[in-house]
N, CA and C of each residue as an Amber inpcrd file, in Angstrom:
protein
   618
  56.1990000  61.1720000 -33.6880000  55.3070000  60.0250000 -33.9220000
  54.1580000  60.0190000 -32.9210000  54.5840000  60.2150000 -31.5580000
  53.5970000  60.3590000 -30.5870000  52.4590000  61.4270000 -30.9890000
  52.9200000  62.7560000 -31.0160000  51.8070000  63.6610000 -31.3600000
  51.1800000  63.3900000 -32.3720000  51.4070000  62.7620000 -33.8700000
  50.5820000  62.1900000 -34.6950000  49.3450000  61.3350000 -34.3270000
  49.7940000  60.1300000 -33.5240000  49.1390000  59.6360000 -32.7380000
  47.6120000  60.4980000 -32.4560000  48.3740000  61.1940000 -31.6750000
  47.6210000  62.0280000 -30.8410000  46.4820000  62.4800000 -32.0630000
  47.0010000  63.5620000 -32.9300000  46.3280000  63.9990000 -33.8650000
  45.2690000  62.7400000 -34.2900000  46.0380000  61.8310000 -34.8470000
  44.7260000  60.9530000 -35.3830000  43.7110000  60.1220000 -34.8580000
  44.0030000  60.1040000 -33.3380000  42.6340000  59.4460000 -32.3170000
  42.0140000  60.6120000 -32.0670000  42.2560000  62.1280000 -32.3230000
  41.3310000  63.4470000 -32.0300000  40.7670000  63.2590000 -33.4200000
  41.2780000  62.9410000 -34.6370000  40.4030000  63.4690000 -35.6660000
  39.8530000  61.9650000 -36.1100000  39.7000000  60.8510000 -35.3440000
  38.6100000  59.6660000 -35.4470000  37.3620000  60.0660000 -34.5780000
  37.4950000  60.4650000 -33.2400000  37.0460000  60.8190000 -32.3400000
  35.9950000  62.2760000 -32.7190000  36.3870000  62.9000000 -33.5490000
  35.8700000  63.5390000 -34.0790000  35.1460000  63.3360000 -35.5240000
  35.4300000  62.5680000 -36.2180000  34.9190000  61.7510000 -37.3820000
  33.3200000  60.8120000 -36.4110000  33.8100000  60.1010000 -35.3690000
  32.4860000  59.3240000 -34.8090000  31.5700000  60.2170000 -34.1750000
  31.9770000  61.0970000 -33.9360000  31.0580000  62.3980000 -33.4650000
  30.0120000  62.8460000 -34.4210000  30.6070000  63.0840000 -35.8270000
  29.4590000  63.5210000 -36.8660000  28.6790000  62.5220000 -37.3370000
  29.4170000  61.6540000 -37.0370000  28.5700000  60.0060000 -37.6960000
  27.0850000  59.8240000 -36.8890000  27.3390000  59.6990000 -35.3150000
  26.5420000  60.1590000 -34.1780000  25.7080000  61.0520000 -34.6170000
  25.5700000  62.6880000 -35.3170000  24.8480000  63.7570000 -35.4300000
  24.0300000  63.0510000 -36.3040000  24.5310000  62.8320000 -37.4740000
  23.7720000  62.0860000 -38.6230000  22.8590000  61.6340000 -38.7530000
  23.4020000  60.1690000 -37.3730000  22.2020000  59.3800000 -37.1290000
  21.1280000  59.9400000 -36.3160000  21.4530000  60.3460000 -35.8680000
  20.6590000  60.9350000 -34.5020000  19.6730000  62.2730000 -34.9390000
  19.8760000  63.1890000 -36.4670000  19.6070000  63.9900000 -37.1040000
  18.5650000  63.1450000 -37.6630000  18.7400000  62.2750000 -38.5250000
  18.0050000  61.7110000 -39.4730000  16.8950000  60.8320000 -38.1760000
  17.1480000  60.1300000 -37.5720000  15.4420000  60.0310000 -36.4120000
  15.0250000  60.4170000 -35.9230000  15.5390000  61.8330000 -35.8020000
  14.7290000  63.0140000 -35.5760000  13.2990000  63.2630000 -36.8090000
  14.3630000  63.4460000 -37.5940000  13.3410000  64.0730000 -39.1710000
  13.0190000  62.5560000 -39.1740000  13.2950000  61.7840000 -39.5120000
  12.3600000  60.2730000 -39.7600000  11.1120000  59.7750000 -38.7580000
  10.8550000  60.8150000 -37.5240000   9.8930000  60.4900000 -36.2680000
   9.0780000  61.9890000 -37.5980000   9.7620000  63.0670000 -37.4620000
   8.7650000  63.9500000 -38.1350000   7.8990000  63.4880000 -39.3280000
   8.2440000  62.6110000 -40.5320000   8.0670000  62.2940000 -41.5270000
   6.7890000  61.5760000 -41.0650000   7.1600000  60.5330000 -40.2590000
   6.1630000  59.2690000 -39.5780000   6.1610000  58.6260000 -40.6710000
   7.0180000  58.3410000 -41.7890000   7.0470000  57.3890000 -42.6790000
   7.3280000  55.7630000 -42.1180000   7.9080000  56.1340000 -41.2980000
   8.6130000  54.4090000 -40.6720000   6.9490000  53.7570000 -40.0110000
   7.0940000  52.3160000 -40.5670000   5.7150000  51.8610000 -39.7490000
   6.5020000  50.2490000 -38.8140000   5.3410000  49.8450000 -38.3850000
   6.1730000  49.5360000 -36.9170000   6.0450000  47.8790000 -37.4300000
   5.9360000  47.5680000 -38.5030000   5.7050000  45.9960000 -39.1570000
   7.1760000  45.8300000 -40.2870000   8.0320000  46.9350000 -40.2520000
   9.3750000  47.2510000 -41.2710000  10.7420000  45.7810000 -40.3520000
  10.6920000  45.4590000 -41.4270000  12.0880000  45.0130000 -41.1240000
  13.2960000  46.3180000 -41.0200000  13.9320000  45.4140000 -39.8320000
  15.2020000  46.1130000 -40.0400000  15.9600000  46.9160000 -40.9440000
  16.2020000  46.4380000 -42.0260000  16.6050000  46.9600000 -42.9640000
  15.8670000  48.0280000 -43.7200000  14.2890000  47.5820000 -43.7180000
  13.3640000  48.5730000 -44.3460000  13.7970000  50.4450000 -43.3550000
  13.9040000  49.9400000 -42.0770000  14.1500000  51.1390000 -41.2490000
  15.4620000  51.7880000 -41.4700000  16.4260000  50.9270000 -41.9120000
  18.0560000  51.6820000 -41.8570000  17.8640000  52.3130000 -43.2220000
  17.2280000  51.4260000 -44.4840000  16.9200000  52.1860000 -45.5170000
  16.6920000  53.7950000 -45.2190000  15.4610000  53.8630000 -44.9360000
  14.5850000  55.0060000 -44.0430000  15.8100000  56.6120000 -43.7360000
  16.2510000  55.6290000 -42.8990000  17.1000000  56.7720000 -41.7390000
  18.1650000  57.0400000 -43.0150000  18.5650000  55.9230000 -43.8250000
  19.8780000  56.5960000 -44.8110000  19.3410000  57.5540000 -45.5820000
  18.4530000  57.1950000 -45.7470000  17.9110000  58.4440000 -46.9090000
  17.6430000  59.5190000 -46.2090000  17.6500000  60.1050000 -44.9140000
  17.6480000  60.8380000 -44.4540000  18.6740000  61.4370000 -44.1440000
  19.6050000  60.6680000 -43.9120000  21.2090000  60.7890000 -44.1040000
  21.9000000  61.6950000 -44.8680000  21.6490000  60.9150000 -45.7640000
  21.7310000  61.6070000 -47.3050000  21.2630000  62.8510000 -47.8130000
  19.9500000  63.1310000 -47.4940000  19.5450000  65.0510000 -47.5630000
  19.7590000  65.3930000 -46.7210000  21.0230000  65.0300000 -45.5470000
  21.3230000  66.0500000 -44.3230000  22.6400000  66.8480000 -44.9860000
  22.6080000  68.0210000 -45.0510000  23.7040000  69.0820000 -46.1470000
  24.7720000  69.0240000 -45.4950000  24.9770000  67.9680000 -43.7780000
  25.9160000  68.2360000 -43.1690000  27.4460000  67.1460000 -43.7890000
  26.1730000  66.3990000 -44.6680000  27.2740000  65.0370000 -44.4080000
  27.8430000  65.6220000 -46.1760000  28.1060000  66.6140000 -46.9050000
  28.7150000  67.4500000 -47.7350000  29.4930000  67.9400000 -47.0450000
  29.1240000  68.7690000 -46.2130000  30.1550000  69.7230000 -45.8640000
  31.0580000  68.7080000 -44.9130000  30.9250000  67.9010000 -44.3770000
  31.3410000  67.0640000 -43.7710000  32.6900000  65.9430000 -44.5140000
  32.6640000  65.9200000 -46.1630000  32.9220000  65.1160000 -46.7480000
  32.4690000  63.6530000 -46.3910000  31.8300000  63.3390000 -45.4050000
  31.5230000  61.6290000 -45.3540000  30.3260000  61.1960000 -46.2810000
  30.9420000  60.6390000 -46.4510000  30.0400000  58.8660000 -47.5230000
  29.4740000  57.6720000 -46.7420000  28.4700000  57.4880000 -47.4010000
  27.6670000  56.4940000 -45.8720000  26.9600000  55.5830000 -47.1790000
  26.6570000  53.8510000 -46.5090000  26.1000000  53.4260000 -47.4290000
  25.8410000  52.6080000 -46.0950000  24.9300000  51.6400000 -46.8260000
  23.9290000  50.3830000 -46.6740000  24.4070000  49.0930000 -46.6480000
  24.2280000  48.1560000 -45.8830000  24.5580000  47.0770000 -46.3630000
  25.8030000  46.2520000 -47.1800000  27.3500000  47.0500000 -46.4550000
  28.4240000  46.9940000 -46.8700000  29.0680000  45.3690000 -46.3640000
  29.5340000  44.9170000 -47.5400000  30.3590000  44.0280000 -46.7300000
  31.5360000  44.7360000 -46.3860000  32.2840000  44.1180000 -44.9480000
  33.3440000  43.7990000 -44.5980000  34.1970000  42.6960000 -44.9870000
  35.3920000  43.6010000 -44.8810000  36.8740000  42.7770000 -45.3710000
  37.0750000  41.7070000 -44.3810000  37.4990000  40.5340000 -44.9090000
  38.1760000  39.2190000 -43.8950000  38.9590000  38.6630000 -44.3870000
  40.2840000  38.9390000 -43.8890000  41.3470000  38.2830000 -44.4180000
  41.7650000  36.7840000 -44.8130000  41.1900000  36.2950000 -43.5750000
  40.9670000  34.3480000 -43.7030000  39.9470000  34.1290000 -44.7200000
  39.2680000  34.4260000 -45.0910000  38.1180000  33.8090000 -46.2430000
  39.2280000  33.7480000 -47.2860000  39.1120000  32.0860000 -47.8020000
  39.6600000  31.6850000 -48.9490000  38.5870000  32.3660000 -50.5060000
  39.3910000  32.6940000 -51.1530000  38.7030000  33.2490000 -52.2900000
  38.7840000  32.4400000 -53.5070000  36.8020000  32.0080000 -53.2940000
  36.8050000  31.1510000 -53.7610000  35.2590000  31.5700000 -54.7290000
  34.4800000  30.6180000 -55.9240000  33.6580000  30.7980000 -55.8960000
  32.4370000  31.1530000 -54.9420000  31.4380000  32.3450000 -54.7690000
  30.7590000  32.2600000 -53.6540000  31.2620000  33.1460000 -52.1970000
  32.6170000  33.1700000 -52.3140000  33.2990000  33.4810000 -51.1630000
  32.5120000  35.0010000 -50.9290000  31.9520000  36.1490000 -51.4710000
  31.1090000  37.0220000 -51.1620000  30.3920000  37.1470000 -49.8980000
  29.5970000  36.0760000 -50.5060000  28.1300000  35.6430000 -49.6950000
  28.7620000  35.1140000 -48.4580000  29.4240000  34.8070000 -48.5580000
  30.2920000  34.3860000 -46.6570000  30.5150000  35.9660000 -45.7270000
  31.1190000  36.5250000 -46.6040000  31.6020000  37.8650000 -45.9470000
  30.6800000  38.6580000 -45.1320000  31.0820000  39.0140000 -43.7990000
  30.2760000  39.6980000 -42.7670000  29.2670000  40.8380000 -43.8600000
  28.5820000  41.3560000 -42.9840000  28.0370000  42.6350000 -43.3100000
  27.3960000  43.4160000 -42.3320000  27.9280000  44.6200000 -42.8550000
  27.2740000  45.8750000 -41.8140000  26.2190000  46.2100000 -42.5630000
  24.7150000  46.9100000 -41.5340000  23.8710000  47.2550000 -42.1860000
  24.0410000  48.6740000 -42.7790000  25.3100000  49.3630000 -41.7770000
  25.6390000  51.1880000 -42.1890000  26.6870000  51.5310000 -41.8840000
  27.8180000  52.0350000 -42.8860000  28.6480000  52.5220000 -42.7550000
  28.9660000  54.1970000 -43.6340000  29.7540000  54.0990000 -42.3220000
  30.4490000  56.1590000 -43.1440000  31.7480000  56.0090000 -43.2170000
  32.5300000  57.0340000 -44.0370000  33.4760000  56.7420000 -44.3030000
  34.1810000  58.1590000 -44.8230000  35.3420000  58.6360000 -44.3530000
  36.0420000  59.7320000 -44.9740000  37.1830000  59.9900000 -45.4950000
  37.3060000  60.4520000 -46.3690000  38.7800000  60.6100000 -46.6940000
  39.7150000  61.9920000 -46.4020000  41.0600000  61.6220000 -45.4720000
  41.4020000  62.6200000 -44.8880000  42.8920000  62.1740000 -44.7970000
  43.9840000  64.0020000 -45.4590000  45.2160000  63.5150000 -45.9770000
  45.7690000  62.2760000 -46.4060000  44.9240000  61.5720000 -47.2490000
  45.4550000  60.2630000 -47.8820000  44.9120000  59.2470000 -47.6930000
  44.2830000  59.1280000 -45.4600000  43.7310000  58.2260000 -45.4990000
  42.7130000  57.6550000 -45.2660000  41.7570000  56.7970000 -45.3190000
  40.2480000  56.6610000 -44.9910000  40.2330000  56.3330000 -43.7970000
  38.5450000  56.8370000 -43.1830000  38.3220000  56.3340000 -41.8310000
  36.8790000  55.6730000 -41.7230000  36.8930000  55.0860000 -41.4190000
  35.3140000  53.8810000 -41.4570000  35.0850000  53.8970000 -40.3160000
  33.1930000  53.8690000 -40.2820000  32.6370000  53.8730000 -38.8010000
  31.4700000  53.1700000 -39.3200000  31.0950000  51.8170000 -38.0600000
  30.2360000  50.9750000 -38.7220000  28.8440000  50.7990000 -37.6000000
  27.7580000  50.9310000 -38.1690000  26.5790000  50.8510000 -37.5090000
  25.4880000  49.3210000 -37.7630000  25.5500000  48.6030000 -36.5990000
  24.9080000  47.7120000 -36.7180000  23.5620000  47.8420000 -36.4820000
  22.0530000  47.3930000 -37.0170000  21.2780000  47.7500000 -36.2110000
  20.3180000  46.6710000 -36.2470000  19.5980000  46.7170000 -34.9540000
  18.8540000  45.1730000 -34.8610000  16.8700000  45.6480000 -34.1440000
  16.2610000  44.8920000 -34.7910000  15.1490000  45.0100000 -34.2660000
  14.7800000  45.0100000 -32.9530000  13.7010000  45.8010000 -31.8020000
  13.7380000  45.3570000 -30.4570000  12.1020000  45.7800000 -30.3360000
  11.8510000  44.6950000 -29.2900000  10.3120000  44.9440000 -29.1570000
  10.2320000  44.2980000 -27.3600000   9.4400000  44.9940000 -26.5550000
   9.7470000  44.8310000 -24.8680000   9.0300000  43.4140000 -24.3260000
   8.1930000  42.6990000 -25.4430000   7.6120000  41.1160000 -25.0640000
   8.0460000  40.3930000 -26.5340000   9.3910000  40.9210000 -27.1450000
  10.0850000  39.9190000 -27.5130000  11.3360000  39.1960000 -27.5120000
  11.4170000  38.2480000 -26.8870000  12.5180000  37.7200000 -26.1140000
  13.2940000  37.6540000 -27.4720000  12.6120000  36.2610000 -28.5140000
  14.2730000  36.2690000 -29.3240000  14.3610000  37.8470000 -30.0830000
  13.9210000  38.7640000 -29.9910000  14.7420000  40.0370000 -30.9850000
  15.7870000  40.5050000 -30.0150000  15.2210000  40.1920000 -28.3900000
  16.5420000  40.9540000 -27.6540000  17.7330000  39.8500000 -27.5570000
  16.8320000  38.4500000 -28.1100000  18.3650000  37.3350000 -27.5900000
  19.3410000  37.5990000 -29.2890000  18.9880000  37.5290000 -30.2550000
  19.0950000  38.0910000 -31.4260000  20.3120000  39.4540000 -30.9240000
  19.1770000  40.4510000 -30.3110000  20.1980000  41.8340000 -29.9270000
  21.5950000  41.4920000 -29.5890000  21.5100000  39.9610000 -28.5490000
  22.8060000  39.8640000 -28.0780000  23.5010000  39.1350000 -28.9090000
  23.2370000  38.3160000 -29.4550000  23.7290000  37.2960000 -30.0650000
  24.3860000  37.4040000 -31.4340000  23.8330000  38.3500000 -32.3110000
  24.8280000  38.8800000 -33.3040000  24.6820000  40.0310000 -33.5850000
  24.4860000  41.0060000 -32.3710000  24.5790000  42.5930000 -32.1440000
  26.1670000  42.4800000 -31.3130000  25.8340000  42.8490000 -29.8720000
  26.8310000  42.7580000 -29.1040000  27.9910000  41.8670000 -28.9930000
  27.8920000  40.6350000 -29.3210000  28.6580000  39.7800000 -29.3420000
  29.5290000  39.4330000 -30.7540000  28.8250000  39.8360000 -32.0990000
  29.6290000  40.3960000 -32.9070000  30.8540000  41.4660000 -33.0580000
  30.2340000  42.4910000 -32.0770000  31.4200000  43.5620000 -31.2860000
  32.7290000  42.9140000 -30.7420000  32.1640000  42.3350000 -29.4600000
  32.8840000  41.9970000 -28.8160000  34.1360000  40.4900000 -29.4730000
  33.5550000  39.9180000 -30.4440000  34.4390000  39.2020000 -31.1420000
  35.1090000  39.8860000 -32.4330000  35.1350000  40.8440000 -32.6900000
  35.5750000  41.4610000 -33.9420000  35.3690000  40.9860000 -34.9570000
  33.9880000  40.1810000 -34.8520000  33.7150000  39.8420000 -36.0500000
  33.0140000  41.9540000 -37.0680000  32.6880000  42.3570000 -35.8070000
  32.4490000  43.7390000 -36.6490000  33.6640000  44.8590000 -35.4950000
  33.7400000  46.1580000 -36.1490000  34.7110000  46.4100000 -35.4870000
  34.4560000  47.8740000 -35.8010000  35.2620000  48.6400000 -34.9940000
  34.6340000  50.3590000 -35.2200000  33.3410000  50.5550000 -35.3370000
  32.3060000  50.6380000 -34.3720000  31.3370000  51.1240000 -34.5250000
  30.3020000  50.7630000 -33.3170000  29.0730000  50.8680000 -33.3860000
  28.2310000  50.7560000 -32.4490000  26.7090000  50.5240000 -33.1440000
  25.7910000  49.7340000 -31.7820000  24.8230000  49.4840000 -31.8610000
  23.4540000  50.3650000 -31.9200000  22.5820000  50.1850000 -33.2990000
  21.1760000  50.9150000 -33.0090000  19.9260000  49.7910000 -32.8640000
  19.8020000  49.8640000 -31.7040000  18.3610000  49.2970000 -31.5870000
  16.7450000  50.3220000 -32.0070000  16.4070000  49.3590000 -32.2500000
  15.0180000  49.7130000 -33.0520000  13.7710000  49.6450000 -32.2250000
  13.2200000  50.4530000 -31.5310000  12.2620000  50.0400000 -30.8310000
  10.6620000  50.0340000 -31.0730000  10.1380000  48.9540000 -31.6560000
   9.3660000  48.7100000 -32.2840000   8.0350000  48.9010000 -31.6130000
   7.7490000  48.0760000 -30.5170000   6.8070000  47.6470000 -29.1680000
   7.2240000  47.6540000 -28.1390000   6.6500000  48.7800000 -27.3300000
   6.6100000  48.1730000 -25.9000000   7.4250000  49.7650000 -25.5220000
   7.8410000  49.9180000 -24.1590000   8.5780000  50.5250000 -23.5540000
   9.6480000  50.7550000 -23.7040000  11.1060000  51.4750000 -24.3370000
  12.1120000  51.4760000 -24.2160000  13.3360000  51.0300000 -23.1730000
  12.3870000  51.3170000 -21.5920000  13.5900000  51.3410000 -20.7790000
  13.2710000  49.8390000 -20.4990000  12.0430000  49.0370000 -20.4050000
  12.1590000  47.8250000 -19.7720000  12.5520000  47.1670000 -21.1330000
  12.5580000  47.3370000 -22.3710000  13.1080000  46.3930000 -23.4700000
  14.6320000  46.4480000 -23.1750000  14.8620000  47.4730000 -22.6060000
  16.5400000  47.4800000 -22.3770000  16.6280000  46.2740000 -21.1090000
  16.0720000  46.9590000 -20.2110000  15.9010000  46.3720000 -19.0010000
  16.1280000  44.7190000 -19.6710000  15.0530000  43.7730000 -20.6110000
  15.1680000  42.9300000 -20.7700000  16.2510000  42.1970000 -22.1000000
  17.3100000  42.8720000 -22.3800000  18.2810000  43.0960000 -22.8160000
  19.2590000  42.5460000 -21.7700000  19.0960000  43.4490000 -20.7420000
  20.2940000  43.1970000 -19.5010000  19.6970000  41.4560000 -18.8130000
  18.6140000  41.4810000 -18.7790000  17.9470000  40.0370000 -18.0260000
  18.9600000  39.1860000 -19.2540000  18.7550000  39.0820000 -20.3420000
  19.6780000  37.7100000 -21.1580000  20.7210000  37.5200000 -20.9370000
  21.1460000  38.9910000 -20.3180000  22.8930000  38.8380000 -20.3050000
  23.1710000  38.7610000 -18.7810000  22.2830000  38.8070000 -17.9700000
  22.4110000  38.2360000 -16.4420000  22.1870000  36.5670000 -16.2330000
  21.1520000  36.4780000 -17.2350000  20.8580000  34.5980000 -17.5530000
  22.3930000  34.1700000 -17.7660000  22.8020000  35.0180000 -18.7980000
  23.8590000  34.5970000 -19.3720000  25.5820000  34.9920000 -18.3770000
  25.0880000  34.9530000 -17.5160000  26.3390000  35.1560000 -16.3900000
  27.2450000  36.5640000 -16.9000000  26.3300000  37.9090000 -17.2200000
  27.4700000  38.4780000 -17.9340000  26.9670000  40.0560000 -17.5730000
  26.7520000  39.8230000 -15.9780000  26.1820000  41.3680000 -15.6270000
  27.0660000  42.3630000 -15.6760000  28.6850000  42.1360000 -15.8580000
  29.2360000  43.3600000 -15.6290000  29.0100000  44.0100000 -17.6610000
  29.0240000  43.4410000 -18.4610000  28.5550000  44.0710000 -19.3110000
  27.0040000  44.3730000 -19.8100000  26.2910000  44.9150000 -18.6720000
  25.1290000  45.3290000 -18.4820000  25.1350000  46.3140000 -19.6100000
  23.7930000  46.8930000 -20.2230000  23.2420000  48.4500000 -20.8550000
  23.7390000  49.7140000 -19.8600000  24.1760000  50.4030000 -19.6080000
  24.2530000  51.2790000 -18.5900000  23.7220000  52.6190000 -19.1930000
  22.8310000  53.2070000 -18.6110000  22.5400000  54.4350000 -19.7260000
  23.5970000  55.6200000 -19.4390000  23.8340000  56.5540000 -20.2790000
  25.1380000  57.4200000 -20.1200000  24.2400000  58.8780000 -20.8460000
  24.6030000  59.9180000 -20.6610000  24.7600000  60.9050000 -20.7600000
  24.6920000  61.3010000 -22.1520000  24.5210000  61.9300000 -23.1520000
  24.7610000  62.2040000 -24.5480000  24.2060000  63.5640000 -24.8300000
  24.4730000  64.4560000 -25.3930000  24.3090000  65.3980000 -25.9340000
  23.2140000  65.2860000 -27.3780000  23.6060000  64.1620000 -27.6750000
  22.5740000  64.5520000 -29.3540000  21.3200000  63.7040000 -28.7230000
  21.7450000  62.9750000 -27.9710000  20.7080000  61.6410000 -27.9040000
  19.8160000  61.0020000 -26.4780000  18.6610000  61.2080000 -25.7560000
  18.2100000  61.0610000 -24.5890000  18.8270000  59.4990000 -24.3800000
  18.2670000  58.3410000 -25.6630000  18.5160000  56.8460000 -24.9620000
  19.8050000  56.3770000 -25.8920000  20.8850000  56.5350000 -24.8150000
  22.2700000  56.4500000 -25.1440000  22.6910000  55.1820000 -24.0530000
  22.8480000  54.4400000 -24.4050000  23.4910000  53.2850000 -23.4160000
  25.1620000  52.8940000 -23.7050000  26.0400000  52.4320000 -22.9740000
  26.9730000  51.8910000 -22.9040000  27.7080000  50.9640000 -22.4720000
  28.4230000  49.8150000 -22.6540000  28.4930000  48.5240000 -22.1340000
  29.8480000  47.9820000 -22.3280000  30.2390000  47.5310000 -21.4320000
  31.6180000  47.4100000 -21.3560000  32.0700000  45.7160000 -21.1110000
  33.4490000  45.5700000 -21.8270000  33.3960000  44.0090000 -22.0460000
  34.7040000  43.7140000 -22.1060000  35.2620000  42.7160000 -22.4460000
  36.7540000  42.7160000 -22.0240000  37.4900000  43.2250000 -22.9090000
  38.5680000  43.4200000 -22.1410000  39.7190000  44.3350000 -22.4080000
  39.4470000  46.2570000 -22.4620000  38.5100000  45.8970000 -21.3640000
  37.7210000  47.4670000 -21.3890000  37.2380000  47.5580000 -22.7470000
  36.9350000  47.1430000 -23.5430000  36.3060000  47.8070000 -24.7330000
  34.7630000  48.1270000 -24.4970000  34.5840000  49.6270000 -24.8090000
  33.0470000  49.7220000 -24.6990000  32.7050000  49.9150000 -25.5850000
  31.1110000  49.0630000 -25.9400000  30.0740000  48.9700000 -26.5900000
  29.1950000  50.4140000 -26.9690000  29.2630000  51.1310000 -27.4690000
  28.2470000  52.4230000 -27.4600000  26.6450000  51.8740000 -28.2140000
  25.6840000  51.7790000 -27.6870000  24.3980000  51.8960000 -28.1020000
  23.1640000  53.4120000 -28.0160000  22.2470000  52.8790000 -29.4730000
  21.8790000  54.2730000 -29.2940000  20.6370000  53.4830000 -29.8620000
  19.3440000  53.9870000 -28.7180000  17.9590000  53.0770000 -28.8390000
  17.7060000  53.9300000 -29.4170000  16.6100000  54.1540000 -30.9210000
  15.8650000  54.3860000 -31.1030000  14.4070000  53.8640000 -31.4280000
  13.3640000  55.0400000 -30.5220000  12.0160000  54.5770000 -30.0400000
  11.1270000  54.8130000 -31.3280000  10.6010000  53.7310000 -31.9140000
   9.4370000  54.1570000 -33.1430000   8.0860000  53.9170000 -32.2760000
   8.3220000  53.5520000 -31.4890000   6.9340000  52.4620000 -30.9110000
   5.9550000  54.0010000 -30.8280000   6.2660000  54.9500000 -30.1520000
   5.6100000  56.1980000 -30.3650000   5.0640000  56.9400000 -30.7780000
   5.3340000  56.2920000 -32.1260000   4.7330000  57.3180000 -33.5920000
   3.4620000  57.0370000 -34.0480000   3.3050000  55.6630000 -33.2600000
   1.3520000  54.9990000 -33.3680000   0.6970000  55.1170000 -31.9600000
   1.8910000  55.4840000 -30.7620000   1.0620000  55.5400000 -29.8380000
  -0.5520000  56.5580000 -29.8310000  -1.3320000  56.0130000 -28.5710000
  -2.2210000  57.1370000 -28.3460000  -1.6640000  58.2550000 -27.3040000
């Protein structure tokens, strides 16, 4: 039973790994395209990156399935007329099927701009703190960086959550292989937050 275990936190762990390439593949080619413009809602941008998703030949060979704008399951919602429209939602999820059983990985993603306070109070408020309450679960944060600087929009990311008495779960930037602005944030019960900024603000710079 133990080594099963074992086996199936190596092959999740490895499932969030390609999920990671994906994304991180597709804003690559989505900075090449320069299709994304810097006035897009949120969603207009996750659109964007899925469809990029989607002609990446990896996520075939890969077997994962990725969609848009999925609701999540909640067991307490009485089912009722309407009861739908209550139900959480992720803006991106992947998903695989492997010996029998599925594995889901969920991507939230929220607008960010470095002189706008509510998109980063927003960031916290039903980005991170959705995490951290399980109102969303398996997965991690993409910020969108619309205007301004990357590191001080982070920077002012961490200021809400120092207002907010809550420096030990600061942005911390970390290390990544696919990805230069990789942050990570840690919150109770050790659970860490994985974030992954991506910068559009660039693609109009001079």
């Amino acid at each position: 039973m133990g080594l099963n275990k074992v086996i199936v936190a190596g092959f999740k762990r490895g499932f969030e790994e390609k999920c990671f390439r994906l994304i991180t593949e597709s804003y690559v080619s989505a900075m090449e395209t320069k299709v994304i413009k810097l006035n897009w809602d949120e969603n207009d941008v996750t659109s964007e990156l899925h469809r990029h998703i989607q002609d990446n030949p990896l996520r075939l060979d890969w077997n994962i399935h990725s969609n848009v704008e999925k609701h999540l399951p909640k067991e307490d919602i009485k089912k009722e007329k309407g009861f739908a429209a209550k139900l959480p939602r992720i803006d991106l999820t992947f998903a695989v099927i492997s010996s029998k059983l599925e594995y889901n990985y969920n991507m939230e993603a929220k607008n960010l701009k470095e002189k706008d306070s509510g998109l980063k109070r927003r960031y916290v408020n039903t980005g991170i703190n959705n995490f951290v309450s399980k109102k969303y679960e398996n997965g991690c944060l993409l910020g969108y960086v619309l205007e301004g600087d990357l590191d001080k929009t982070v920077d002012g990311v961490n200021k809400l959550l120092k207002k907010d008495k809550r420096e030990p779960e600061f942005l911390k930037v970390k290390t990544h292989d696919l990805h230069d602005s990789y942050y990570e944030s840690e919150h109770n019960d050790s659970f860490i937050l994985k974030h992954f900024m991506f910068d559009f603000s660039s693609l109009y710079s001079a």
